[in-house]
C-alpha positions in Angstrom: 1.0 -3.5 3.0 2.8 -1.7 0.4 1.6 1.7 -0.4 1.1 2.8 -4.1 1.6 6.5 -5.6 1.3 7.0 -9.1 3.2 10.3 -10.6 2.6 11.0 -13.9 0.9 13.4 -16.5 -2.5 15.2 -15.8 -5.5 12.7 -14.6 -3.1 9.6 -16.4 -2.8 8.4 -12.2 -6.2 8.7 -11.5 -7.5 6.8 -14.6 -5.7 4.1 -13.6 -6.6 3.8 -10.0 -10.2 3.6 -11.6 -9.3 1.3 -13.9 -7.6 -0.7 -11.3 -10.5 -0.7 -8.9 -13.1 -2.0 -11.9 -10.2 -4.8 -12.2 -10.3 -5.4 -8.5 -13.9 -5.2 -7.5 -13.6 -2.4 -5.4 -11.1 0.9 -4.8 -7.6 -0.3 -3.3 -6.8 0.9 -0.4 -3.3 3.2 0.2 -3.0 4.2 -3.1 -2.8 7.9 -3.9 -1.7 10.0 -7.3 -0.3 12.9 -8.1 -0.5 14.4 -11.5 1.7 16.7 -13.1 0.7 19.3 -15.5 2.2 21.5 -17.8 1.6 24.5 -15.4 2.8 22.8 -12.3 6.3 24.0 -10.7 8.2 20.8 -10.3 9.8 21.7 -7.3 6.7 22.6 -5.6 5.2 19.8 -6.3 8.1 17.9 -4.4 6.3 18.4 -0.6 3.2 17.2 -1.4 4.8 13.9 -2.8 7.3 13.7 -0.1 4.0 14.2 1.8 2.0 11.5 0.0 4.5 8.8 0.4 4.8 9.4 4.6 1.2 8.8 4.4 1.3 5.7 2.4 4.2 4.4 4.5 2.9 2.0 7.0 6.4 0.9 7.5 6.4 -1.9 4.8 7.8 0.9 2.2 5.6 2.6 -0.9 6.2 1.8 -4.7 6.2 4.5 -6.7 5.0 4.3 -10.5 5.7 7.3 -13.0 4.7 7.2 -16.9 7.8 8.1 -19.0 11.5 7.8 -17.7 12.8 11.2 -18.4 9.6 13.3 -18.6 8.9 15.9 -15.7 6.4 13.5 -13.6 9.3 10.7 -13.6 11.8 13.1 -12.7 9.8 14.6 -9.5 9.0 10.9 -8.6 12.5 10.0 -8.7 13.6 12.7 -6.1 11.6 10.0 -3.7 13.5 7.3 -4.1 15.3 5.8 -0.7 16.3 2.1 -1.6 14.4 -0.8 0.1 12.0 1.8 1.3 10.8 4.0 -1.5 11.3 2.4 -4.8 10.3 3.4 -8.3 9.5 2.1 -11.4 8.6 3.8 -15.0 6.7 3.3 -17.7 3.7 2.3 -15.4 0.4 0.5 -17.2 -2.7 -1.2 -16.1 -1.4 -4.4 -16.5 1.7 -3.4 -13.8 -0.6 -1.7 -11.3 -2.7 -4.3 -11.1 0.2 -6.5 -10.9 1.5 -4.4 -7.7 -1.7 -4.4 -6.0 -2.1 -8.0 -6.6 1.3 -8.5 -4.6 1.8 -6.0 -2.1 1.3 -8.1 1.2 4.9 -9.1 -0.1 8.4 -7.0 0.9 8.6 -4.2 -1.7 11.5 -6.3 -3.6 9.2 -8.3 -4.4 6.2 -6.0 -5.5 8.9 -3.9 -7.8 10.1 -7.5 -9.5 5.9 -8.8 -10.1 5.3 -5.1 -11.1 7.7 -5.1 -14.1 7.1 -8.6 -14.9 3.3 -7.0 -15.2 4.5 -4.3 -17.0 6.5 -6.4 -19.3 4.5 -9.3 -19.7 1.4 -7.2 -20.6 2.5 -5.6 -23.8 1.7 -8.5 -26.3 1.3 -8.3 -30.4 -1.4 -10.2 -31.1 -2.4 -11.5 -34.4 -5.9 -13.1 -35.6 -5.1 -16.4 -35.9 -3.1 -16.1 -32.2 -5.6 -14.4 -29.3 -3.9 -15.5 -25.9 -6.4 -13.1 -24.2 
């Protein structure tokens, strides 16, 4: 099973774990956060990610999800990466997460690819005379 580890600003990761678990019925399993404040030290937050990700590793690899592609959380996450085994994606939202979690009895390829389409396909302008939800 893919593992899951959010990195992004302040309790942002764990709100959406929450969320994600009222989505799913119940709280997934290997899935883990790490949130990034303003008074955190970037590079020793580094271990305990590097930390987090051996322990969601059950040898099927771990996709990591960060909010904004630039911002200190993304940039830590990002430091993780190792191609087919520790991927990453930005800009995470419910709508991905749940996406991933949905998914993640697939290779990781194939989680990162239904996660952006998640991503992606959840942002929608919606008008009163058109309500696809």
């Amino acid at each position: 099973m893919i593992g899951i580890l959010i990195v992004a600003h302040g309790a942002l990761g764990e709100c959406l774990i929450h969320c994600a678990s009222h989505v799913m019925g119940r709280r997934p399993l290997r899935v883990r956060q790490l949130g990034v404040t303003v008074h955190d030290d970037p590079e020793a937050l580094l271990p305990h990610a590097r930390d987090l990700i051996r322990d969601l590793d059950d040898g099927s690899g771990v996709l990591v999800l960060s909010d904004i592609c630039g911002a200190t959380p993304c940039n830590i996450a990002s430091r993780l990466i190792e191609p087919g085994r520790v991927e990453l994606l930005a800009g995470v939202s419910l709508p991905m997460l749940v996406r991933a979690l949905t998914y993640r009895e697939e290779p990781l390829a194939s989680v990162v690819e239904k996660a952006m389409t998640g991503g992606v396909n959840g942002v929608m302008h919606l008008s009163p005379s058109a309500r696809p939800c």
